[in-house]
N, C-alpha and C positions, 0 to 999 in steps of 0.2 A: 439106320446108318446114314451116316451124308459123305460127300465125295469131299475130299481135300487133298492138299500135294502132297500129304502124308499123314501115317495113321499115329492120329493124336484125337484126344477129347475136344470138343468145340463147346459151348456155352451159343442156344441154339433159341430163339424166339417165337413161341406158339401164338399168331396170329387168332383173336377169339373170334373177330368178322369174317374173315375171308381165308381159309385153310392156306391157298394156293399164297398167301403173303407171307408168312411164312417163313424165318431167314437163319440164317446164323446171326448172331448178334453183331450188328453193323460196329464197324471201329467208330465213326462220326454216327451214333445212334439217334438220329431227326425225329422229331414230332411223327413225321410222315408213315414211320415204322413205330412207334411206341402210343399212337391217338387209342388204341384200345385197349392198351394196359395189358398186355401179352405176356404168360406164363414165359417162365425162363429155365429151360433145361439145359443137364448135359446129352450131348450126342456123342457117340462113336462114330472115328471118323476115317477112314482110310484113303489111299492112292488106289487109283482104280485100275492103274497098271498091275501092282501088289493083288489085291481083290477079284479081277480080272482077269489072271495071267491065260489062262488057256482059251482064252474066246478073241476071236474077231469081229471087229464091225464094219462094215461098207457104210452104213451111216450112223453119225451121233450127235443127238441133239440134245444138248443145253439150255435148261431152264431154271434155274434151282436160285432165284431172287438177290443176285449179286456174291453168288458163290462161283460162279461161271471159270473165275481166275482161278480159283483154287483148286478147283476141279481139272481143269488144263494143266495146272502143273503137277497135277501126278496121274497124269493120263497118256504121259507123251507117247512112248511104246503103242499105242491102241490110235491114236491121232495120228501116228507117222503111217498107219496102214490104212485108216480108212478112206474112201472116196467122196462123203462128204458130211461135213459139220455144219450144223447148225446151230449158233450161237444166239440166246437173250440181249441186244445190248441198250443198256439205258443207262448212260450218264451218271445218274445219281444212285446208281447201282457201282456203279464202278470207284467210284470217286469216294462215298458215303460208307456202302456196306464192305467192299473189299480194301479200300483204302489206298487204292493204286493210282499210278497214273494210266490213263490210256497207253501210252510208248508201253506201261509193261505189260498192262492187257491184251496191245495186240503182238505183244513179242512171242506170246505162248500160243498162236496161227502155227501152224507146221508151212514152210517154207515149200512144202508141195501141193498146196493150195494156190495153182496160180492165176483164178478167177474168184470174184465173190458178186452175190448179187444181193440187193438193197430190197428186200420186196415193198417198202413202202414209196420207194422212190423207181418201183417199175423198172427198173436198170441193171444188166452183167457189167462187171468193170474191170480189165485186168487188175491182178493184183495191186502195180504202185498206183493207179488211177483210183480204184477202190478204196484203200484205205488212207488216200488224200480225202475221199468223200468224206466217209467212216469219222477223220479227225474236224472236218465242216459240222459235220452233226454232232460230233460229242461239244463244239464250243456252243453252239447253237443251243446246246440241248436237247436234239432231238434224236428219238430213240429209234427201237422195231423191235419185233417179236420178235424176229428171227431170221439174222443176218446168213447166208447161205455161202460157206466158204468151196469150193471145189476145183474141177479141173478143165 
């Protein structure tokens, strides 16, 4: 199954190199994600709120190859509780496979995250200071495993 803002069928890319590559089929589908000529299925796909309903998390971390946004928006219920997130973010994830802008990727941050830290940049940021960073690096290009949103 994969995570999305709602339960529909996805059309889903079997990386043959590298498993963890791996995507839903990018809207802007690049060389970058298609150099190994990747089987093409469908997925079932649902909100994880939906799927989810009777669990809690304190933490949840995000990595699923520019699904990230999708995922977020049907998780809100499970992200308004937890105490912290960790988000994938790479540019050409966002931009490529989800097809968003940033404003909308990071719209789907619950507003009670009011700290995040940058681990490649060694740095906590309040919230607005943070994701002024966050939009230096998406123009930049520059990415991180895993953006740390919390309290």
């Amino acid at each position: 199954m994969a995570a999305s803002g709602k339960e529909e069928m996805i059309r889903f890319q079997m990386n043959t190199v590298n498993s963890g590559g791996s995507k839903r089929v990018p809207v802007h589908n690049r060389y970058i994600y298609t150099y190994d000529n990747p089987e093409v299925i469908e997925v079932q796909a649902y909100a994880l709120d939906a799927y989810l309903d009777d669990h809690a998390f304190d933490l949840v971390l995000i990595d699923i190859e520019g699904s990230e946004y999708f995922a977020m928006q049907g998780m809100t219920g499970i992200l308004g509780q937890t105490k912290t997130l960790i988000v994938e973010f790479l540019p050409h994830h966002i931009t490529n496979v989800a097809g968003v802008t940033l404003d909308d990727f990071l719209a789907q941050v619950p507003e009670h995250f009011t700290k995040l830290t940058v681990p490649t940049k060694d740095a906590t940021y309040d919230r607005a200071q943070g994701m002024d960073v966050l939009k230096a690096m998406f123009a930049a290009g520059q990415g991180d495993d895993g953006i740390l949103f919390h309290h």
